[in-house]
N, C-alpha and C positions, 0 to 999 in steps of 0.2 A: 733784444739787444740791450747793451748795458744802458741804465739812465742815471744820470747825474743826480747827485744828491744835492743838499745844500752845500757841503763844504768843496765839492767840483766847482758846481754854479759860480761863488763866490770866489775861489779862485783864479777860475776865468775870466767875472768880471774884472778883476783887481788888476792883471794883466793888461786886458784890454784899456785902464785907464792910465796906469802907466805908461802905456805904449801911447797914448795921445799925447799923454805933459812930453815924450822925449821929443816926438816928432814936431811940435811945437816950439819946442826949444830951439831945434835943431833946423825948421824954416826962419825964427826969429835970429839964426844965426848966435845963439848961444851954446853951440854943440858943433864944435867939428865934423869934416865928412871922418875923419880917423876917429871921432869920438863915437859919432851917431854909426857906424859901421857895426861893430859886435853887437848895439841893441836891435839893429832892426834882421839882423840876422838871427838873433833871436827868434825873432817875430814872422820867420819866414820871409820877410822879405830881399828880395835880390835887387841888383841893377842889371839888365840885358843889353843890349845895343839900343833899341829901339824906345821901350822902358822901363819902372819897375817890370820884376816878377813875385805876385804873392805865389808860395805853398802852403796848401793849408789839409792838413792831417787827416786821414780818414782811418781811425786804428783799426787795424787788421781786414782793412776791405769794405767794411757793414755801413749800411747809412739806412737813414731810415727816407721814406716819403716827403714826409717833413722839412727835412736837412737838404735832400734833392731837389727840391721847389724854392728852399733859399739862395739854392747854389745857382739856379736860374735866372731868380729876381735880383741875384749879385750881379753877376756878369749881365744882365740888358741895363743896368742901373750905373754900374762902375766901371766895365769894361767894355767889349767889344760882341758880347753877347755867343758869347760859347766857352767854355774850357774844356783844359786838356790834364785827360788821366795820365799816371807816371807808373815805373816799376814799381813802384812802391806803394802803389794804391789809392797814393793823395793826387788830389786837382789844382792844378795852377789857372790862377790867372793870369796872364802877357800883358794887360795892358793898364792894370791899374794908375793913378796918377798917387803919386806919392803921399800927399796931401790928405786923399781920401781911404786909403788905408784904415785907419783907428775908424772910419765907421762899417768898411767892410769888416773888420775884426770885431766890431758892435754888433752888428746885424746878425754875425755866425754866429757869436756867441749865445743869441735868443735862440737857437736852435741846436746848441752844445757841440758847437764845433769851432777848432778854433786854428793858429798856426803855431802855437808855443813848439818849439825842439822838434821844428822841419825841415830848419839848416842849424849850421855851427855847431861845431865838435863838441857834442854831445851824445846822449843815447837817443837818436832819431824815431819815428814811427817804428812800432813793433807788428810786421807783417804776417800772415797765415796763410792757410789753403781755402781761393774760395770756395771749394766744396765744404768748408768746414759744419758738422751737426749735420749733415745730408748725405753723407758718402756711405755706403753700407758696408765698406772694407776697416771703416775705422775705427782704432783701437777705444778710443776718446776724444770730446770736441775738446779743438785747443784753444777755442776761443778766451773762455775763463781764464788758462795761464796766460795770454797776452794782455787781458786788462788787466791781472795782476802785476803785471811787468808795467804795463803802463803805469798803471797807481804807485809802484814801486819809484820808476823810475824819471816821471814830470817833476819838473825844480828839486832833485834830486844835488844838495849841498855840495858832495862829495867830485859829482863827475859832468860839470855844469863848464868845466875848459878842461877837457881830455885833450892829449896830443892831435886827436883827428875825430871825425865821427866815429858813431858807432851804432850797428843796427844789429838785432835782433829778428829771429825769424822762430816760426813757432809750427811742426805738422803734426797731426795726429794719427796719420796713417802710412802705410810701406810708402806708397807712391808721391812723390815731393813735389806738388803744386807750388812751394813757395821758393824753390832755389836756396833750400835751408845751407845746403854747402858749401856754398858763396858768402856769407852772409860773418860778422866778425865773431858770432855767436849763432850755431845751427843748434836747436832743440826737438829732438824727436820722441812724442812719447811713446814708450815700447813696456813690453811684460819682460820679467826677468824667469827666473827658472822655476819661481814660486808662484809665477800668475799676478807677482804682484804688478801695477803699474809704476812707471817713473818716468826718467827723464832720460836717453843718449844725447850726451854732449860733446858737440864740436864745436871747433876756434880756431880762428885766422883763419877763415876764406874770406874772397873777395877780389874784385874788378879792375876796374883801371888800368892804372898805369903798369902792376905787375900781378897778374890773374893769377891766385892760387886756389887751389879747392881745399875746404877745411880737413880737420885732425880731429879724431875722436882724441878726445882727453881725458872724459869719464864714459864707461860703457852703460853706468846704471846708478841714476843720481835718485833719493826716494822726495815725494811729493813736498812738504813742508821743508826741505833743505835748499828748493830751487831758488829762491829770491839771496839767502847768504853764499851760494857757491856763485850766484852771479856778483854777486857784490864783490867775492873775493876773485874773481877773475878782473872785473874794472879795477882794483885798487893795484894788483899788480901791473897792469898793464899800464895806469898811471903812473906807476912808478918808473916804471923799462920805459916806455914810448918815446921814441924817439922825437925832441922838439926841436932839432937845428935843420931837422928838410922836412916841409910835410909830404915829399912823394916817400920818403919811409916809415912816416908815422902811425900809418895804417898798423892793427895789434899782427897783422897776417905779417907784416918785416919783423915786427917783436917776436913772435913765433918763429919764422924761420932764423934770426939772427942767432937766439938764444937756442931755440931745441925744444923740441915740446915736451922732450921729459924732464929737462930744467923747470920750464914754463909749469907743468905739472905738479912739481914737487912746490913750487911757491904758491900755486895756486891752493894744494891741499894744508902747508902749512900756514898760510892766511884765514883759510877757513875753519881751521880748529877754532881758531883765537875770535871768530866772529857766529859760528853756528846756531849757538842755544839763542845767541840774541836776535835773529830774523830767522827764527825759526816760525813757518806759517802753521796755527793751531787750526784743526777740522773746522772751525766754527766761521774763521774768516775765508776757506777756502768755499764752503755752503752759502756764505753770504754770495761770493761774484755768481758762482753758478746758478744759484737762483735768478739771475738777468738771465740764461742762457736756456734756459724749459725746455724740452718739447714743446711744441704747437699742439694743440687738438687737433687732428688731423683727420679728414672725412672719410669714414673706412666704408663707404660703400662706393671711393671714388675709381676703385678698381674697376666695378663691374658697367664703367661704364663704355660702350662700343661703338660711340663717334669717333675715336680717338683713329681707330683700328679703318672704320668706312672712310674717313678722309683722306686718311694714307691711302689709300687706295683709287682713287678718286682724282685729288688732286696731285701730281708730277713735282711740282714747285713745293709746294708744302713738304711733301713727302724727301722732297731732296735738303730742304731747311735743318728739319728734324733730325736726318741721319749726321746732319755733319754739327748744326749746334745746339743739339738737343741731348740730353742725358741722362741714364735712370739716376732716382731717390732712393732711397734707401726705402722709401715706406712706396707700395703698390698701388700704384693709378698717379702715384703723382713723377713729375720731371721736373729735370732743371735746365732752363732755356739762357743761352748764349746769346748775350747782344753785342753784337761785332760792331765795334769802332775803327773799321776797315774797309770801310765802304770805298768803293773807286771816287779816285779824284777828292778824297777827303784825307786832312794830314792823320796819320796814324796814332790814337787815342786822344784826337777832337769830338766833342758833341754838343750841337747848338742849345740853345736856352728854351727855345722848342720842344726839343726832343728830350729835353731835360726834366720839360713841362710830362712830357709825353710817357714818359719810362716811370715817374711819381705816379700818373694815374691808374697806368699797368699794373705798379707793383699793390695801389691801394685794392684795385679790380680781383688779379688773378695770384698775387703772392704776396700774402698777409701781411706786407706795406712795409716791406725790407727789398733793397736793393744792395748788390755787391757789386765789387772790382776786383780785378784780377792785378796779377803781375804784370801777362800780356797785353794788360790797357786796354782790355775787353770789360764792359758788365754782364751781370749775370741778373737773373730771378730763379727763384732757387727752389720756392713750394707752389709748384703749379699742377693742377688738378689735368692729367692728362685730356681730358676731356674739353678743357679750355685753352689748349694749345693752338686750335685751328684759330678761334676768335683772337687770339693772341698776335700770332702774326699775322692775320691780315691786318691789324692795327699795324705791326711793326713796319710790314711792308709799305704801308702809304707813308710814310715822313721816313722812308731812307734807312730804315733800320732792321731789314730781313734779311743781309749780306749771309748767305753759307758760307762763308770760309774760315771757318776757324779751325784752325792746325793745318791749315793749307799756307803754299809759299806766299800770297796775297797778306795772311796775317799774319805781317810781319810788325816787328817791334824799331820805332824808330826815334831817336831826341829830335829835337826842334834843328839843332844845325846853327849854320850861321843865319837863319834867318831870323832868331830872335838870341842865343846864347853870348856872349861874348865870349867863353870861355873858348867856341867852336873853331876851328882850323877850316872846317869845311861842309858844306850845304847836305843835308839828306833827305828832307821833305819831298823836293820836286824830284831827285830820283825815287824815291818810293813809288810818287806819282807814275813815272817812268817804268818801271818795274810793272805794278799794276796794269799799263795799257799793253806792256807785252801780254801779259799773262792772264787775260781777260777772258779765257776759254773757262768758266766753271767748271765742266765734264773733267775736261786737261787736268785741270788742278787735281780733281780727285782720284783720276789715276796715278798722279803723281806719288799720292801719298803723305804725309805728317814731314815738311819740311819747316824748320824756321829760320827765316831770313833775320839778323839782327845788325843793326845797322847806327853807330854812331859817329860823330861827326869832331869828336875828338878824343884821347886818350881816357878819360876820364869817364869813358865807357857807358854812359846813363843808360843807352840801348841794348848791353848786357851783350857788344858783340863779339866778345872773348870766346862766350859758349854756345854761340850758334850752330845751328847745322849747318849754313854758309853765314859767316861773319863777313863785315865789312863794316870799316875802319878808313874815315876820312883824315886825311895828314897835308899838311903845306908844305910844297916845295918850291921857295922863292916867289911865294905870292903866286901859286898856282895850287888848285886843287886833286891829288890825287889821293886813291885807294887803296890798301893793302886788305888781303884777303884771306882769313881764314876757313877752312873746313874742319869736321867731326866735333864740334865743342856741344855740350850740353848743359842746361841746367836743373837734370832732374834727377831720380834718383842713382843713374850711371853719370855721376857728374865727370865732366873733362874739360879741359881747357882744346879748344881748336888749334890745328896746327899750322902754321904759315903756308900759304901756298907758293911764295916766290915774292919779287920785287912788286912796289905798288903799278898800281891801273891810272889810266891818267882817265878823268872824268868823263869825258863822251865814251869809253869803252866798257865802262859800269855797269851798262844793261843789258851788253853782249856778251858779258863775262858770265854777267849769272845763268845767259842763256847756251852760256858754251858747257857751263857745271852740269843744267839739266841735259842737255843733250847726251854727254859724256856718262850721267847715272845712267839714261834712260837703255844707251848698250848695253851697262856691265851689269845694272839689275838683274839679280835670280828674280824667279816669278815673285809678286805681289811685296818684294823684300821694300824697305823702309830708303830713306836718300842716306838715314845715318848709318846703319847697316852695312850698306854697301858700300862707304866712304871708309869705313873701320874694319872692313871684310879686304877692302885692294888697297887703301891706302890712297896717299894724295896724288902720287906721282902719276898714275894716268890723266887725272885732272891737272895735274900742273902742264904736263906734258903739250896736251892740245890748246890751253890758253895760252902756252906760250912759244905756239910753233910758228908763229908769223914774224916776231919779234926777235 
């Protein structure tokens, strides 16, 4: 993974010290709350109901052991001793006190992690596929252009108060682990007719308040041009973006207001004018790739056949493996799924235990890199199939062997009104809810690859636009109910879900989903998918029977 140099290091530091004189200032009452607002926003920090919230950045998923053992002794030291993964790969803390802040941004910093451009309309985290370097479908790892995007784009002069945020998504392969199509800039690296490699570019997708799925805008961008054709996409879009609402300020309203062949033509005549000067030379593109190696990898770890007797042997294990277990690219080794879905646990929480616990895994069995996913799952990524069996029986004692992943169980949920202020309405304890229905393991997996997504106000954190079943918390008069959508995706068949009817009022939330399964489990052809057969009949059988009492 990438390591800091010196001029990283010291940038961070210098941040982190800044960020003490403001919040200083700003207890002594020398800084407004309207003053102190944009800097600590900067800095990741939020206000929630209850209190601060830090975010704090983890680019494109990767941490090391190290950084995961800090993030443990953070939270039992500063907070309430657990955080929670987001779609975006970063960890919050809930419960910071405000005050203490500038040493929890000290403390990450000795291990080169920090929160600069994790809120406020800027170019946010730049997210990827956690298979990325492991997947053996893939054209190229895109890890390298995302720290190049990142180096590019940290205290970046120019787009430091854009109209709205702005995030960046980066795959390397056909299959889109990262919801690149959502995202206000989707990057896919693809071959053109000559084999060479580049870039497919899309713009304007994105969530919320008005869900659009992105626009190819260039088919085939070549390597050293990617950091000026981004540049000249931000500069236009600073320029159009709208800043008297920010529910249109998103570039996806710029996009749709204007046209994207408008949008297109200003994009390519921006970047004539700016090309040769951020044009990236082989030499700097060799430098990031060089953090990114191959492993030496144990090539005699194919041949070994515990892997094979245990499967066979143990039931549990054996059912672990099928649902979160996955080949590597390279033979004898797997990539093992740590489900943050455990029953009874909020969805992408994990204690400072377990934090403890997944650092000595990954030093143990995967050469001391840990990922995150979108779904606010972790991963371990270079596992010696051999060491799978020791592996989860580790995981399994502290709560961390959960099979469900791509089952309706893991699901994707925000926090809600239990810590958001932003929230309209609760999703936690239903998830909870959901969970104790659906508690049958067997059940789930004949079910199939369902994903439940589940937010708790417009602003979509839980990505419940593109759900397989979406669900969308809303206030009516100081009452909670739900509106529901079905067939949305966020993968490489992306779509936006389509309304199933008027919203659900809150005690019938986990009757509804269980009215959905029911209603698939008729119309399924054998072994078909819940999205399949959602897009194969359409909604109106499922509207049909959820809304024949009413």
């Amino acid at each position: 993974m990438y390591q800091y140099d010196n001029y990283d290091q010291a940038m961070v530091d210098q941040r982190v010290a800044q960020y003490r004189d403001q919040t200083r200032r700003y207890l002594a009452g020398e800084l407004t709350e309207e003053q102190f607002r944009p800097l600590r926003l900067m800095n990741g920090l939020y206000v929630q109901i209850h209190a601060p919230m830090l975010r704090v950045a983890v680019p494109y998923g990767l941490m090391s052991s190290k950084q995961v053992r800090k993030m443990a002794d953070v939270s039992r030291r500063y907070d309430k001793g657990y955080v929670h993964f987001t779609t975006r790969t970063n960890f919050q803390l809930n419960w910071p006190a405000l005050e203490t802040v500038p040493d929890i941004l000290a403390e990450l910093a000795s291990v080169q992690m920090h929160a600069i451009q994790s809120s406020g309309n800027c170019i946010r985290n730049t997210t990827s596929d956690q298979l990325a370097g492991v997947h053996a479908g893939e054209i190229e790892d895109p890890r390298p252009w995302c720290e190049i995007i990142r180096q590019w784009s940290t205290f970046h002069p120019e787009f430091a108060y854009l109209p709205r945020k702005f995030k960046i998504a980066v795959i390397g392969s056909e299959e889109d682990r990262a919801a690149t199509q959502l995202h206000d800039i989707g990057l896919h690296l693809v071959k053109n007719h000559e084999g060479e490699v580049g870039f497919e570019v899309l713009v304007g997708g994105g969530l919320g308040r008005t869900p659009i799925v992105g626009t190819q805008i260039r088919p085939f961008l070549e390597k050293k041009d990617l950091l000026s054709y981004l540049e000249a996409i931000l500069r236009v879009y600073n320029r159009l973006g709208r800043r008297d609402n920010k529910y249109k300020a998103r570039i996806k309203i710029t996009v749709r207001e204007h046209g994207i062949n408008h949008i297109r033509e200003l994009v390519e005549a921006e970047w004539v004018q700016i090309r040769e000067q951020l044009e990236l030379d082989s030499k700097e593109i060799e430098r990031v790739k060089s953090h990114f190696i191959e492993p030496d990898y144990d090539a005699t770890a194919a041949a070994d056949e515990s892997f094979v007797t245990t499967l066979a042997e143990d039931t549990a294990f054996a059912r672990w493996v099928k649902q979160n277990v996955i080949d590597h690219k390279v033979a004898g080794y797997k990539v093992a799924y740590i489900s943050l879905k455990a029953p009874g646990v909020p969805p992408g929480d994990i204690s400072a235990d377990q934090l403890d616990l997944v650092a000595d895994l990954a030093d143990e069995f995967s050469l001391g890199e840990i990922r995150a996913s979108h779904n606010q799952n972790l991963l371990l990524s270079d596992i010696k199939q051999g060491d799978l069996y020791a592996l989860w029986l580790r995981l399994q004692a502290e709560g961390l062997a959960t099979a469900n992943i791509n089952t309706l169980n893991d699901m994707i949920c925000c926090p809600g009104l239990d810590f958001c202020g932003l929230a309209n309405a609760t999703s936690i304890p239903l998830a909870k809810e959901i969970n104790e229905r659906f508690d049958d393991l067997d059940y789930l997996y004949d079910l199939g690859d369902i994903k439940i997504k589940m937010s708790g106000c417009m602003n979509g954190c839980a990505h419940q636009s593109v759900g397989h079943i979406g669900i969308l918390g809303v206030d009516k008069k100081g009452e909670e109910w739900y509106q529901f959508t079905l067939g949305g995706s966020s993968e490489a068949d992306a779509a936006i879900g389509q309304r199933l009817g008027r919203a659900i009022p809150k005690d019938q939330v986990v009757d509804t989903v269980a009215t959905l399964i029911d209603v698939f489990k008729e119309l399924r052809h054998e072994d078909e998918l819940f999205l399949a057969t959602v897009r194969r009949v359409g909604v109106d059988p499922f509207k049909e029977r959820v809304y024949a009492d009413n």
